[in-house]
C-alpha positions as YAML, in Angstrom:
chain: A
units: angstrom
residues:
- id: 1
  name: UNK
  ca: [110.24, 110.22, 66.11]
- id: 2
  name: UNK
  ca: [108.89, 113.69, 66.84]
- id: 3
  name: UNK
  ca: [105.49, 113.18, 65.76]
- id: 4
  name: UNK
  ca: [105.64, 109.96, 67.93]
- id: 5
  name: UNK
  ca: [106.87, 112.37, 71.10]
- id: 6
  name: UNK
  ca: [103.87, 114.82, 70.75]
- id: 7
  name: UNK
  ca: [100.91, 112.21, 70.34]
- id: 8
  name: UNK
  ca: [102.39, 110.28, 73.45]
- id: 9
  name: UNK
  ca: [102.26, 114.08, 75.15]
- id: 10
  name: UNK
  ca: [98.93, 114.35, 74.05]
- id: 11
  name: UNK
  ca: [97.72, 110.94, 75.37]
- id: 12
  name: UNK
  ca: [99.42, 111.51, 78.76]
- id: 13
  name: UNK
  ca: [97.74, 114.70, 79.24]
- id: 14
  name: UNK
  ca: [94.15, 112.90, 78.20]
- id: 15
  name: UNK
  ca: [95.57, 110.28, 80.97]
- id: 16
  name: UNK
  ca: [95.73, 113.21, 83.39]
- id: 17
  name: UNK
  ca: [92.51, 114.45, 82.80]
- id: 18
  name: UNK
  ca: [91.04, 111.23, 83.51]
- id: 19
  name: UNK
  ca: [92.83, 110.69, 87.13]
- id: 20
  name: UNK
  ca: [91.57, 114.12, 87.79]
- id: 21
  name: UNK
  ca: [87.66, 113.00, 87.12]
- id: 22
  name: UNK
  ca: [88.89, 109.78, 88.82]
- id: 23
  name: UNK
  ca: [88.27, 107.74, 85.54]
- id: 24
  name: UNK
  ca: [91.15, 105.38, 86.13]
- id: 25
  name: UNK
  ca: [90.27, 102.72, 83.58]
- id: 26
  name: UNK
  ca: [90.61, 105.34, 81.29]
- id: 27
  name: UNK
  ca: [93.46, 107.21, 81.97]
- id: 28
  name: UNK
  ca: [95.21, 104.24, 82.23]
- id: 29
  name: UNK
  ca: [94.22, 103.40, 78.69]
- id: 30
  name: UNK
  ca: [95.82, 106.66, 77.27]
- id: 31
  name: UNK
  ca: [98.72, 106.40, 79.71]
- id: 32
  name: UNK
  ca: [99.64, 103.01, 78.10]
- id: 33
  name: UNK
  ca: [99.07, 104.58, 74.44]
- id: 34
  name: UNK
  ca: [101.58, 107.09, 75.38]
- id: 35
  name: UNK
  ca: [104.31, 104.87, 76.62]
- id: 36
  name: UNK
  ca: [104.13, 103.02, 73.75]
- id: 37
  name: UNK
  ca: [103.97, 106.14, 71.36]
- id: 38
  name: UNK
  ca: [106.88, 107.36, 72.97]
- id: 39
  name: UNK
  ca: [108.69, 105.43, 76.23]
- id: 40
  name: UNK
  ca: [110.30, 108.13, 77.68]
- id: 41
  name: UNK
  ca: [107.32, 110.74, 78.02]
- id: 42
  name: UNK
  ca: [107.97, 113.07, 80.68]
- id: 43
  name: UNK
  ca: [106.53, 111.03, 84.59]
- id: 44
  name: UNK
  ca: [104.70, 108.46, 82.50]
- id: 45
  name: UNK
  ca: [105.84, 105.80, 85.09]
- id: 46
  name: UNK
  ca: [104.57, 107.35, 87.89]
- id: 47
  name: UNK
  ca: [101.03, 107.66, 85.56]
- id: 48
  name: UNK
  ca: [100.91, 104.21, 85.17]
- id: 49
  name: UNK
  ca: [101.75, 103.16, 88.80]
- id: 50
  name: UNK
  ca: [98.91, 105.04, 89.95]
- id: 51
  name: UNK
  ca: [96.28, 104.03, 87.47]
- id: 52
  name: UNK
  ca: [97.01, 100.35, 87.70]
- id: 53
  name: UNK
  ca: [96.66, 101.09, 91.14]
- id: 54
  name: UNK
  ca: [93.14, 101.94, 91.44]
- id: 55
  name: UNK
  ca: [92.16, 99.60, 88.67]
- id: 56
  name: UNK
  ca: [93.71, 96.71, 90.78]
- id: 57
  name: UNK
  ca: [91.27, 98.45, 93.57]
- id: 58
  name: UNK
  ca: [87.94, 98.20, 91.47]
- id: 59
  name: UNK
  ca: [88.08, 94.84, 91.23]
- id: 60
  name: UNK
  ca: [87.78, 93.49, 94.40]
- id: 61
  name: UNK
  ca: [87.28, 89.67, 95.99]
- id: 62
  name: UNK
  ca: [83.99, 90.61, 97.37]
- id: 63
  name: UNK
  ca: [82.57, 93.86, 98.79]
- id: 64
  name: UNK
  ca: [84.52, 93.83, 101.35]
- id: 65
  name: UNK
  ca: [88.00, 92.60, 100.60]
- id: 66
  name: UNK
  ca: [90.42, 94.10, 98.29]
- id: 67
  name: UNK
  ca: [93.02, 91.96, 96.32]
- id: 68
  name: UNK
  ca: [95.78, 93.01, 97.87]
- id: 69
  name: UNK
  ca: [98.31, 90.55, 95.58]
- id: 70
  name: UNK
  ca: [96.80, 92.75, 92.72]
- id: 71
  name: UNK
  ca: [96.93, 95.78, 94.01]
- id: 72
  name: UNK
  ca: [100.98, 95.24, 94.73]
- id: 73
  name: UNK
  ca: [101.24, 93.19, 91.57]
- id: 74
  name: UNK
  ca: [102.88, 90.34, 92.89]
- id: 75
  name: UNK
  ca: [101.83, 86.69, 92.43]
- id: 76
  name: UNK
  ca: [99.89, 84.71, 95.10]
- id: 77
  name: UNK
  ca: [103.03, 82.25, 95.55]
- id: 78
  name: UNK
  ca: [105.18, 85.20, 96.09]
- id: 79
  name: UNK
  ca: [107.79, 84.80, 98.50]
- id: 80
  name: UNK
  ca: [108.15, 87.86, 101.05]
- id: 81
  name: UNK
  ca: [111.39, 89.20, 100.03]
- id: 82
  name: UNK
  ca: [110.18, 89.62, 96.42]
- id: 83
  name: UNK
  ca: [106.47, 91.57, 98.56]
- id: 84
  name: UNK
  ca: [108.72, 93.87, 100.29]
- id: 85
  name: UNK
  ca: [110.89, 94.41, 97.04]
- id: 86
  name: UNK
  ca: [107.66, 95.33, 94.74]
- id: 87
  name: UNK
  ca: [106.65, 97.67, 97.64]
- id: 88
  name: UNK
  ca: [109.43, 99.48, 97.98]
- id: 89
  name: UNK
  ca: [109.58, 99.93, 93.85]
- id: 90
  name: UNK
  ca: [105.80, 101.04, 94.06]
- id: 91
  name: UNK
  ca: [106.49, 103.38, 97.00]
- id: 92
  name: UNK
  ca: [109.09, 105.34, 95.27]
- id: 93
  name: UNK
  ca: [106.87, 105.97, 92.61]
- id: 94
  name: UNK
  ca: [103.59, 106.78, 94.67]
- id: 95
  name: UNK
  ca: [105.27, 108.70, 97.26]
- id: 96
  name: UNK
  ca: [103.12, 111.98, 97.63]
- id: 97
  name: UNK
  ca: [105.84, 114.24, 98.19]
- id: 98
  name: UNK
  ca: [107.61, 112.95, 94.92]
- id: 99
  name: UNK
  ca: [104.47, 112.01, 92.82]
- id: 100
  name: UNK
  ca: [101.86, 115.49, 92.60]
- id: 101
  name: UNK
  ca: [99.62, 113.85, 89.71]
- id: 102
  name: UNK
  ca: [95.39, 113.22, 90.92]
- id: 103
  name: UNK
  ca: [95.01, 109.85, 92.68]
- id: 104
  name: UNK
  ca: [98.54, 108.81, 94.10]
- id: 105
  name: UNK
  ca: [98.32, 109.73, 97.80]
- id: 106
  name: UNK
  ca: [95.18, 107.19, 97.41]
- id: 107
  name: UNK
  ca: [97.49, 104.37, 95.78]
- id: 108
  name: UNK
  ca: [100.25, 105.33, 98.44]
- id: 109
  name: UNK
  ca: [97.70, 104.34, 100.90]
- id: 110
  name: UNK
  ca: [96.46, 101.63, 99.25]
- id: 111
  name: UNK
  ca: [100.09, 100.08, 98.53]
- id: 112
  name: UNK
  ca: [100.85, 100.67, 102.08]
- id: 113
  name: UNK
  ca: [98.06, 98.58, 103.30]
- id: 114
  name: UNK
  ca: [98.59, 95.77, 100.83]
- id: 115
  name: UNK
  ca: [102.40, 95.26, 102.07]
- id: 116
  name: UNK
  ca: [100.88, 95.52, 105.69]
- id: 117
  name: UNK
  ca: [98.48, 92.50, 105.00]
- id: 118
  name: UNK
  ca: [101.16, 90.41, 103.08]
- id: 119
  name: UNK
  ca: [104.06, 90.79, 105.59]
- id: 120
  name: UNK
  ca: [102.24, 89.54, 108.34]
- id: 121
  name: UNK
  ca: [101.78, 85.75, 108.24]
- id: 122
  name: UNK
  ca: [98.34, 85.59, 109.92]
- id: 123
  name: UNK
  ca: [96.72, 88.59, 107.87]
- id: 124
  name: UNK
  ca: [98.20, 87.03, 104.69]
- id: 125
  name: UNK
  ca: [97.09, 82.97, 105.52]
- id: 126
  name: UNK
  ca: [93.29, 84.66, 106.06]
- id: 127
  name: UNK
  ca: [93.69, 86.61, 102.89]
- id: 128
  name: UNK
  ca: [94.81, 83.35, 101.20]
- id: 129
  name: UNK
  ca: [91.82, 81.98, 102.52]
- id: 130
  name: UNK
  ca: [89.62, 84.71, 100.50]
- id: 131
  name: UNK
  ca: [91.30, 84.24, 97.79]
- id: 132
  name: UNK
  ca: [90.72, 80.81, 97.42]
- id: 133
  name: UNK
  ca: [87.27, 80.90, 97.91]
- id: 134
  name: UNK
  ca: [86.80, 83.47, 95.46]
- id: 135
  name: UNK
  ca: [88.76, 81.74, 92.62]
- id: 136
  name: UNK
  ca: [86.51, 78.67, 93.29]
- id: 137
  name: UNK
  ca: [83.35, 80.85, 93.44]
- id: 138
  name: UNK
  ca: [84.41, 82.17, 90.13]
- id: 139
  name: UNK
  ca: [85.34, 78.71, 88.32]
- id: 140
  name: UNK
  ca: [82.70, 77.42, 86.46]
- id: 141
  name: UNK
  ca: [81.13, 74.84, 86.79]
- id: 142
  name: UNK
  ca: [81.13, 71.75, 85.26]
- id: 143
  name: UNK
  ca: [77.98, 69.90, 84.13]
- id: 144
  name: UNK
  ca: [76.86, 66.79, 85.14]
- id: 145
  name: UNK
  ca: [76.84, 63.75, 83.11]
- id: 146
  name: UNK
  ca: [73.06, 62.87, 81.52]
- id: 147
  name: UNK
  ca: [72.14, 59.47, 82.36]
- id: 148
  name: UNK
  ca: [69.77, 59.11, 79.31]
- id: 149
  name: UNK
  ca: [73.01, 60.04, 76.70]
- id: 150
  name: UNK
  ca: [73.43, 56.36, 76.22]
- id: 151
  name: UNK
  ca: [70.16, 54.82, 76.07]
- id: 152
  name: UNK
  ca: [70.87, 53.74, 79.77]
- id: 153
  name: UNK
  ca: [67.32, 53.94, 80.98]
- id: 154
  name: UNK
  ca: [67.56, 51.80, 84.16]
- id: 155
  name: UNK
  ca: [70.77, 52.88, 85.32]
- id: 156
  name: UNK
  ca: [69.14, 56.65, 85.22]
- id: 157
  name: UNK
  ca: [66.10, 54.88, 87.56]
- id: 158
  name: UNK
  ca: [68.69, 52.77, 89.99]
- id: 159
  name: UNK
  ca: [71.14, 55.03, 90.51]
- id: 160
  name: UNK
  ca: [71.14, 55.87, 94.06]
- id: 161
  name: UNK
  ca: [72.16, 60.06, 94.84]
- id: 162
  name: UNK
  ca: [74.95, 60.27, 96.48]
- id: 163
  name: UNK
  ca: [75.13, 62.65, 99.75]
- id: 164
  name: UNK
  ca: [77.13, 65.56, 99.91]
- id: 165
  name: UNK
  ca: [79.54, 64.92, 102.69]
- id: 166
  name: UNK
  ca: [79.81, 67.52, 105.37]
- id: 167
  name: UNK
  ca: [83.81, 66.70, 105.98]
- id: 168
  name: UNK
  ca: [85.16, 66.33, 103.04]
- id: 169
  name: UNK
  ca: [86.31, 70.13, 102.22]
- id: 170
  name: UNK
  ca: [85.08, 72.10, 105.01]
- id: 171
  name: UNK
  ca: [81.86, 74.06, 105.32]
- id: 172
  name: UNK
  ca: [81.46, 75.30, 101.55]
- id: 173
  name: UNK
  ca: [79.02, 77.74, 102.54]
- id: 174
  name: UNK
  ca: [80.67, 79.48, 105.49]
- id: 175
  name: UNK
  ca: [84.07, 79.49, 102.84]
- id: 176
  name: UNK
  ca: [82.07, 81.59, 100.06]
- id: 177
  name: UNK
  ca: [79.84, 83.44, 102.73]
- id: 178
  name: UNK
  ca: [81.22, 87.32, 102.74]
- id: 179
  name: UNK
  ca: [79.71, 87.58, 106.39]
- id: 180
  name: UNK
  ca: [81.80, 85.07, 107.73]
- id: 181
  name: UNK
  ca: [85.01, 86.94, 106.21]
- id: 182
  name: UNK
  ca: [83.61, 90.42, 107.62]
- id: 183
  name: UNK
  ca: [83.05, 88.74, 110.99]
- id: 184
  name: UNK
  ca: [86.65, 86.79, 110.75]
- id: 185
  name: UNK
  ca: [88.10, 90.77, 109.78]
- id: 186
  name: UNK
  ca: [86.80, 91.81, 112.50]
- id: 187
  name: UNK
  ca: [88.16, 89.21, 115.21]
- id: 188
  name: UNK
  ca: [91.36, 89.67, 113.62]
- id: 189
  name: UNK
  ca: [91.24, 93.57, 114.27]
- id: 190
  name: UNK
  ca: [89.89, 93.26, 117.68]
- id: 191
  name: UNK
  ca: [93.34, 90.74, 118.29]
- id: 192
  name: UNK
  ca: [95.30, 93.16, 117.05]
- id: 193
  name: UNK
  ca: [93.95, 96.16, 119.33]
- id: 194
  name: UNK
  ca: [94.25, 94.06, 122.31]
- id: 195
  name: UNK
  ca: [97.91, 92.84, 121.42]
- id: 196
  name: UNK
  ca: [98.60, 96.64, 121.52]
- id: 197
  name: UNK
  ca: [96.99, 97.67, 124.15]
- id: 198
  name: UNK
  ca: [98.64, 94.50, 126.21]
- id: 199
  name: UNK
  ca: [102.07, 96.19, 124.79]
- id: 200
  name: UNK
  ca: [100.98, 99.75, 126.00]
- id: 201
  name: UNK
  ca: [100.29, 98.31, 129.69]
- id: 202
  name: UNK
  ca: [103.91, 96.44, 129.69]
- id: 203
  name: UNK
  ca: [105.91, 99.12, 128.83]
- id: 204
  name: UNK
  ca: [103.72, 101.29, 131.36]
- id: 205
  name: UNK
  ca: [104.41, 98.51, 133.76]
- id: 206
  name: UNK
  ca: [108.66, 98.23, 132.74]
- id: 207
  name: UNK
  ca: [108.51, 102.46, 132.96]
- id: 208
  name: UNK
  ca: [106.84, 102.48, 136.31]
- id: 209
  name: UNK
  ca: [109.22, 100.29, 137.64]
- id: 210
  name: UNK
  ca: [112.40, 101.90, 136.28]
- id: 211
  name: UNK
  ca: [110.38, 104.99, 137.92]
- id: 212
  name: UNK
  ca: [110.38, 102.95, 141.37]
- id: 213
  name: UNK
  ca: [113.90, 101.43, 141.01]
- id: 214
  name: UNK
  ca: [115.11, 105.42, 140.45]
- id: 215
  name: UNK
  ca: [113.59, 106.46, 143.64]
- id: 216
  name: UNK
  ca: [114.85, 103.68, 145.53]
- id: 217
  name: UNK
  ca: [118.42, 104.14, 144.40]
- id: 218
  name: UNK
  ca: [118.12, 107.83, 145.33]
- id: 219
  name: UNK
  ca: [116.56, 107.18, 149.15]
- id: 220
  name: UNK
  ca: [119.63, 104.79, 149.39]
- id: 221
  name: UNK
  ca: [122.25, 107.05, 148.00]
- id: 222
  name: UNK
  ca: [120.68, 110.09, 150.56]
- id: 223
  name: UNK
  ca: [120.95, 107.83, 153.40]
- id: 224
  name: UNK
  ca: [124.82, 107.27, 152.62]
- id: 225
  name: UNK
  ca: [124.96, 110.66, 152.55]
- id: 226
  name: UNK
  ca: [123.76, 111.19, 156.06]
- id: 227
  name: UNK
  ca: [125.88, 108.44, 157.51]
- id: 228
  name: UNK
  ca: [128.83, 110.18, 155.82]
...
């Protein structure tokens, strides 16, 4: 309906005038109102690709780790065909030089990084890792059992405390600690810029001695020349 077509015009401009404060929550509110007002709203897609986005962004693991399976929409068990697949369908919407609306050279960037993390198995394992720990920070917990709820008096004096064991998942502590991810982010990092810098001195190495080979071809082809 017409009426339908000009609120959902309405609520997409709101939308827009949220990314441009960079009130995402927001303007992804409106931008949903307007898709369902009215699905085919002039660029609502690329509204809504950037929104959810930078909503996926806000709420992190930890302080310093995004949720990068959020942030590309894709489930945890995802395999890495159907990673590259949502990236490429995100990209095409986020793509600066196609999408000019506030905010998606930001969720370019941020869509870029997440497929970066996820195709690589090592990044993605330690990122596994985080995730694990937070969904297990965030679970509540479950209370103990009272020893007095059955009248049970001396079982509540004799029973002996048991011990937490220090093998039986790991070192708890160091799992939820967000140190120990920073410091694991950055031994990862430093890997990686010494893997590149190992493949900068190789090819250096292979050009210098294409560069040698070269010069000893041409001193032998001279000297033929001579003889000749």
């Amino acid at each position: 309906m017409e009426c339908n077509k000009d609120e959902a015009v309405r609520a997409k401009q709101l939308a827009e005038s949220r990314m441009q404060r960079g009130q995402f929550v927001e303007a992804l509110k409106f931008a949903n109102k307007a898709k369902k007002m009215y699905a085919d709203v002039d660029n609502i897609a690329q509204i809504l690709a950037i929104c959810e986005v930078h909503v996926a962004a806000l709420n992190k693991l930890s302080c310093f780790e995004m949720d990068w399976y959020r942030i590309l929409q894709t489930e945890r068990l995802s395999e890495e065909a159907i990673i590259k697949k949502q990236y490429r369908k995100l990209a095409l919407l986020l793509h600066p030089d196609k999408n000019k609306f506030a905010g998606a050279e930001a969720a370019f960037k941020l869509i870029g990084e997440a497929n970066s993390v996820l195709s690589d198995q090592a990044k993605r394992s330690l990122h596994d890792m985080k995730v694990k720990a937070h969904v297990r920070a965030a679970a509540p917990k479950r209370k103990a059992p009272s020893h007095h709820s059955n009248g049970n008096k001396f079982a509540a004096r004799t029973a002996v405390p048991k011990t937490p064991s220090h093998h039986s998942n790991g070192n708890m502590y160091a799992a939820l600690n967000p140190e120990v991810w920073e410091t694991l982010d950055r031994l990862v990092q430093q890997l990686q810029s010494q893997q590149k810098q190992l493949e900068m001195l190789q090819s250096r190495q292979t050009q210098l001695i294409r560069e040698m080979m070269d010069r000893n071809r041409k001193k032998l082809e001279a000297k033929r020349r001579r003889k000749w």
